[in-house]
C-alpha positions in Angstrom: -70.0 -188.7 -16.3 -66.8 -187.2 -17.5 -63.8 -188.8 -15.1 -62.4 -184.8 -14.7 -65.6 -183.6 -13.2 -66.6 -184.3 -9.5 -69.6 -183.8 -8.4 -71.6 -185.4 -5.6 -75.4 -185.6 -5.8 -78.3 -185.4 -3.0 -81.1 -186.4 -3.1 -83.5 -184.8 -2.2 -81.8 -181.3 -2.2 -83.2 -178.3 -0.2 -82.4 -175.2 -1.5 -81.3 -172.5 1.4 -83.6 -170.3 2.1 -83.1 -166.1 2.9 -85.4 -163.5 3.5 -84.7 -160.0 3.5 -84.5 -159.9 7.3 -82.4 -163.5 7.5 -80.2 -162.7 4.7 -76.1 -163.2 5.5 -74.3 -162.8 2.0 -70.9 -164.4 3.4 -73.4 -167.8 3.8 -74.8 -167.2 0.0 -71.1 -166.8 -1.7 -70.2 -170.0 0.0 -73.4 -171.8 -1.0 -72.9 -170.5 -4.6 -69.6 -171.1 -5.2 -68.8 -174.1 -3.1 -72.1 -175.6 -2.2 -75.4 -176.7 -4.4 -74.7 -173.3 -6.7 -78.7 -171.7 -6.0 -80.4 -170.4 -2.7 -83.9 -168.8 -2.6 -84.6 -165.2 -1.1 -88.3 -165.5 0.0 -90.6 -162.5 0.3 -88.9 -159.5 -1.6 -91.9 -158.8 -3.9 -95.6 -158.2 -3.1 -98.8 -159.8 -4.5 -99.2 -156.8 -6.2 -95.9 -156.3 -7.8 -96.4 -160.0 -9.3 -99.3 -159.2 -10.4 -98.4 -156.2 -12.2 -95.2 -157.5 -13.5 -97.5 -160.7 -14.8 -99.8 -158.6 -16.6 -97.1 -157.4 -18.6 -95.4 -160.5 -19.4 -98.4 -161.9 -20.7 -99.3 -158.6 -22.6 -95.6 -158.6 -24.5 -95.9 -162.0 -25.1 -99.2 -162.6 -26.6 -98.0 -160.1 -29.0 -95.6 -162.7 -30.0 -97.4 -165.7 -30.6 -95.1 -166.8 -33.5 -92.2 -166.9 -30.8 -90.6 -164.3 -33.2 -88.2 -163.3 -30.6 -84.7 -164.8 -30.2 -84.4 -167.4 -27.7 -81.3 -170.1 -26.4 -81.4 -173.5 -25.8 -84.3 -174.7 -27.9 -82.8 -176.3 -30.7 -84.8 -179.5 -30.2 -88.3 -177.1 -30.0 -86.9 -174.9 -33.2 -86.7 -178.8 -35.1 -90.1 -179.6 -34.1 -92.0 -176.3 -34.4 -92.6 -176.0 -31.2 -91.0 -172.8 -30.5 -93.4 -170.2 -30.0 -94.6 -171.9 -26.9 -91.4 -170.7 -25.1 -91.6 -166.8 -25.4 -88.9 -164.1 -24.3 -89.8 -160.6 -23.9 -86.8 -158.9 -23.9 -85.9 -154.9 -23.6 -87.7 -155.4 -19.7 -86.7 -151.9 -18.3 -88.7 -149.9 -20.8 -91.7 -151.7 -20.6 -92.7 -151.1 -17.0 -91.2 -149.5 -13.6 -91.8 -152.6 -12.1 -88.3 -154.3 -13.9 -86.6 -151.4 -12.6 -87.4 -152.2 -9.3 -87.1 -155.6 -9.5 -83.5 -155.8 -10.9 -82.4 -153.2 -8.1 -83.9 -154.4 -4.8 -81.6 -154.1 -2.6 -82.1 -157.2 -1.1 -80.4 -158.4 -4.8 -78.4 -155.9 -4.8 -76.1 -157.0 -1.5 -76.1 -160.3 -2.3 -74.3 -159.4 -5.6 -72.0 -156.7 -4.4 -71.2 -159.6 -1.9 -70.5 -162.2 -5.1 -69.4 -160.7 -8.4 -68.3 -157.4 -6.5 -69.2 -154.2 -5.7 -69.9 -152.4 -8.5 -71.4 -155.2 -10.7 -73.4 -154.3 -13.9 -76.3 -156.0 -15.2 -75.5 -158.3 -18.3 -79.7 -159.1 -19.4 -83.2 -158.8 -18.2 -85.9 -160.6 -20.1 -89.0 -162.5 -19.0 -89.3 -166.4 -20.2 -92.8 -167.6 -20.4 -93.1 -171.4 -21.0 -96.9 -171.9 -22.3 -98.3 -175.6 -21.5 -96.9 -178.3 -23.8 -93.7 -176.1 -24.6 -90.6 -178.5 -24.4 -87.9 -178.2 -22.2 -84.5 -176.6 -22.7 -81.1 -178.1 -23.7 -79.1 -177.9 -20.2 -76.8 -175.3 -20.5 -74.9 -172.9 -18.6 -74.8 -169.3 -19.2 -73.6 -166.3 -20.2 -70.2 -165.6 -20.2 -69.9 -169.6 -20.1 -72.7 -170.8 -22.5 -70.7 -171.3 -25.2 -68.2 -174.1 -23.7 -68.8 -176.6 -25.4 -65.5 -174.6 -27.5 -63.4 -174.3 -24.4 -60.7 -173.8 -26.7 -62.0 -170.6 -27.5 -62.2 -169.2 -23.6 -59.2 -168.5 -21.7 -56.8 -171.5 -20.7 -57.0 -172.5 -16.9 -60.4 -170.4 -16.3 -62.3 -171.6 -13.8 -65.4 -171.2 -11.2 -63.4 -170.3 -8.3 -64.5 -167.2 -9.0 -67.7 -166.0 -10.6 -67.9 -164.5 -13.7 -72.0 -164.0 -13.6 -74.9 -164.4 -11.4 -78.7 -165.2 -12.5 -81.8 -164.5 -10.7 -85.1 -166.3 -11.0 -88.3 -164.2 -10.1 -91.0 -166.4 -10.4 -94.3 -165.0 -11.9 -96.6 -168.4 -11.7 -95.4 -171.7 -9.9 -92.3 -173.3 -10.0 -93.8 -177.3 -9.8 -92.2 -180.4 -11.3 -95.4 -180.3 -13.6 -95.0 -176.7 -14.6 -91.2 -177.1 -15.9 -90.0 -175.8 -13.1 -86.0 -175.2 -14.1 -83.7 -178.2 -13.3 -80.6 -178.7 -12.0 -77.5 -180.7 -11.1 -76.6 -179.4 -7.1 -73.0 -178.8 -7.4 -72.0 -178.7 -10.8 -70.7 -175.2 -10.5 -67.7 -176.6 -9.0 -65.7 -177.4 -11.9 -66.4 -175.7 -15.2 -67.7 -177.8 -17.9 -70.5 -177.6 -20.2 -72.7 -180.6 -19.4 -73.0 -183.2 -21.9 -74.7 -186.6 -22.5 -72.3 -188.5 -20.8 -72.9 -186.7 -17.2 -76.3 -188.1 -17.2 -78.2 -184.6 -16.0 -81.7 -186.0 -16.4 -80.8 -188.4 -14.1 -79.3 -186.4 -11.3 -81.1 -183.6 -11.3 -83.3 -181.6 -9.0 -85.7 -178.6 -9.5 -86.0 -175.1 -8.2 -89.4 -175.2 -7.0 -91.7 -172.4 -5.6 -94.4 -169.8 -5.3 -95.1 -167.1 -7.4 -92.7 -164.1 -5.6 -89.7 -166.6 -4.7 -86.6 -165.3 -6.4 -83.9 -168.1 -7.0 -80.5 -166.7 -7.0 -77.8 -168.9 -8.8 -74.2 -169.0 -10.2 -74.5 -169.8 -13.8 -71.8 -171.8 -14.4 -74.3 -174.6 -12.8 -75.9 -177.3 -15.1 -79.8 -176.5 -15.6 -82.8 -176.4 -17.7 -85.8 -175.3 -18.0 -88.0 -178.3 -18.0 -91.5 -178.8 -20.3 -94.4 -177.6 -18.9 -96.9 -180.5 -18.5 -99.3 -178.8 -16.9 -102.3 -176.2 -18.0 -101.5 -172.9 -16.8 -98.1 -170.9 -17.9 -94.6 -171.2 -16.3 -92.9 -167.3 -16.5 -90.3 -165.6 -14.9 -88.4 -163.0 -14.7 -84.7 -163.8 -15.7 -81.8 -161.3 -14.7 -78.1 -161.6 -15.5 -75.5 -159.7 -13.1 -72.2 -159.7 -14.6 -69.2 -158.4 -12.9 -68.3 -155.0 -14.1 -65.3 -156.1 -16.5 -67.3 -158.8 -18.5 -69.0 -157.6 -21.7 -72.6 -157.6 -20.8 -75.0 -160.0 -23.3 -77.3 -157.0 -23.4 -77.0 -153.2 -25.1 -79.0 -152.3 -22.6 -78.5 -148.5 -22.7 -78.9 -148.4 -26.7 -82.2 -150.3 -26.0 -83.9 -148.2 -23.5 -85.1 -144.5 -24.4 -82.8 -141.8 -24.2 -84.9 -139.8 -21.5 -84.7 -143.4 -19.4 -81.3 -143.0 -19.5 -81.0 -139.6 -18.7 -83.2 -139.8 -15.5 -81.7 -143.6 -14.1 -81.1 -143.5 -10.5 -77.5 -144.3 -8.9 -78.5 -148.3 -8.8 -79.6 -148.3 -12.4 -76.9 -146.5 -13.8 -74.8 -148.8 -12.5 -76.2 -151.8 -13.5 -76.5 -150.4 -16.9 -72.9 -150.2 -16.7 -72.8 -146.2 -17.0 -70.4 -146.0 -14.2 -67.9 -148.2 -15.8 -65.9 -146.1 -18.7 -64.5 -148.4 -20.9 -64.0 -149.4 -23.8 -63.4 -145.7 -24.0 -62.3 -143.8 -27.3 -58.5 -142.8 -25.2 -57.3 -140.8 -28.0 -60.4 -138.2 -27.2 -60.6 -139.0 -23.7 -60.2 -135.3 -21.1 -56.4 -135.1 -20.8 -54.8 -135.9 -17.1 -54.4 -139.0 -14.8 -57.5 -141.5 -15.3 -56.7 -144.2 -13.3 -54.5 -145.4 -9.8 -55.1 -145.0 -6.3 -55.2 -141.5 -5.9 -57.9 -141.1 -8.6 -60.6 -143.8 -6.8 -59.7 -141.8 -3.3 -61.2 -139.0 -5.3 -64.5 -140.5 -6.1 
């Protein structure tokens, strides 16, 4: 392990556990960004919803059977043509009211007003469906951080006292240790540093486990992987990125989605589409008068 990067390992490690009715955001921030990095928030969807959210997952992604859609973090499954049994089916919100629902629930919702602030924007939805036999990823962490392994091209002293995204985990089949359920290093958030071969992941790691309808919410700047699926039935998720409102998201979500979805987004989804957030903003065309200060945000 690299001598500048402290982390200290359980074993084994219990993720904290919320429901809708038991969740207290102050206890989530500090778990995120001081404790083990993840908690779960049990019970938000229905059978049903799964199920319906499933069905479309599968649908998208059998379309795809090449694995024809861009992915991250499978160089060693790109190398051994084993690719296409790790599927993404990206552009979520236009494929079913169901993603809509599920990236604004409010349960998700207060947990990252609470985090990444207030009026946070959503950086990427996408499912990830691991079919049996597909390999495991490279661990990573993610968006805005996923490229570290350059810190020299990221902002000197930046750091994870602070978070710069959030991911959540809605799990569509089950999350087992046969399955590929995603791993991770409890901790590892702490200090920002993309992991590599020296801080011996594989061998400190634990796994987000659970049932289909457990949603694992977790700061990204913590080590993890997907793991390969050893098992014979699929491994898929739902996989959503919350950004705070100043970070450029991953996604063009807007120029993705139909212009009449757009149009008709509610309050939540505008926002998370980042529609409430001006800028970059062509200034020199902008409506004359004062834009920004305090007296302009008492007037909203």
């Amino acid at each position: 392990m690299n001598a500048h990067v402290s982390v200290v390992a359980r074993h084994p490690v219990a993720i904290p556990v919320f429901t809708e009715a038991t969740l207290d955001t102050d206890a989530i921030v500090h778990e995120l960004l001081d404790g083990i990095g993840a908690v779960t928030l049990r019970g938000l969807f229905t059978a049903a919803e799964i199920a319906e959210a499933r069905a479309i997952v599968m649908r998208e992604s059998d379309l795809d059977a090449a694995g024809g859609k861009v992915t991250h973090f499978q160089g060693d499954a790109e190398r051994a043509g084993r690719i296409n049994l790790q599927r993404r089916v990206w552009n979520l919100l236009a494929k079913g009211d169901i993603f809509s629902r599920m990236a604004a629930h409010p349960a998700i919702m207060r947990v990252m007003r609470a985090f990444i602030g207030s009026e946070f924007i959503m950086g990427s939805i996408a499912a990830n469906r691991i079919l049996p036999g597909g390999p495991g990823q490279e661990p990573h962490i993610d968006y805005p951080y996923w490229d570290f392994h350059s810190p020299g091209t990221h902002p000197a002293r930046i750091n994870a006292t602070f978070a710069l995204n959030a991911q959540a985990t809605i799990m569509l089949d089950p999350f087992t240790e046969e399955t590929g359920a995603t791993a991770f290093v409890p901790g590892s958030q702490r200090e920002l540093h993309y992991p590599d071969e020296g801080d011996r992941f594989f061998e400190r790691c634990e796994r987000m486990l659970g049932e289909p309808g457990d949603t694992v919410v977790f700061f990204g700047a913590v080590w993890h992987c997907a793991m390969p699926n050893r098992s014979a039935i699929d491994r898929s998720a739902i996989i959503t990125q919350y950004l705070p409102k100043f970070v450029k998201p991953m996604e063009d979500l807007p120029a993705a989605l139909p212009k009449a979805f757009v149009e008709n987004a509610g309050p939540d989804i505008r926002q998370l589409l980042g529609l409430n957030y001006p800028y970059p903003e062509v200034l020199d065309a902008a409506r004359g008068g004062n834009a920004e200060g305090r007296d302009v945000m008492k007037q909203r």
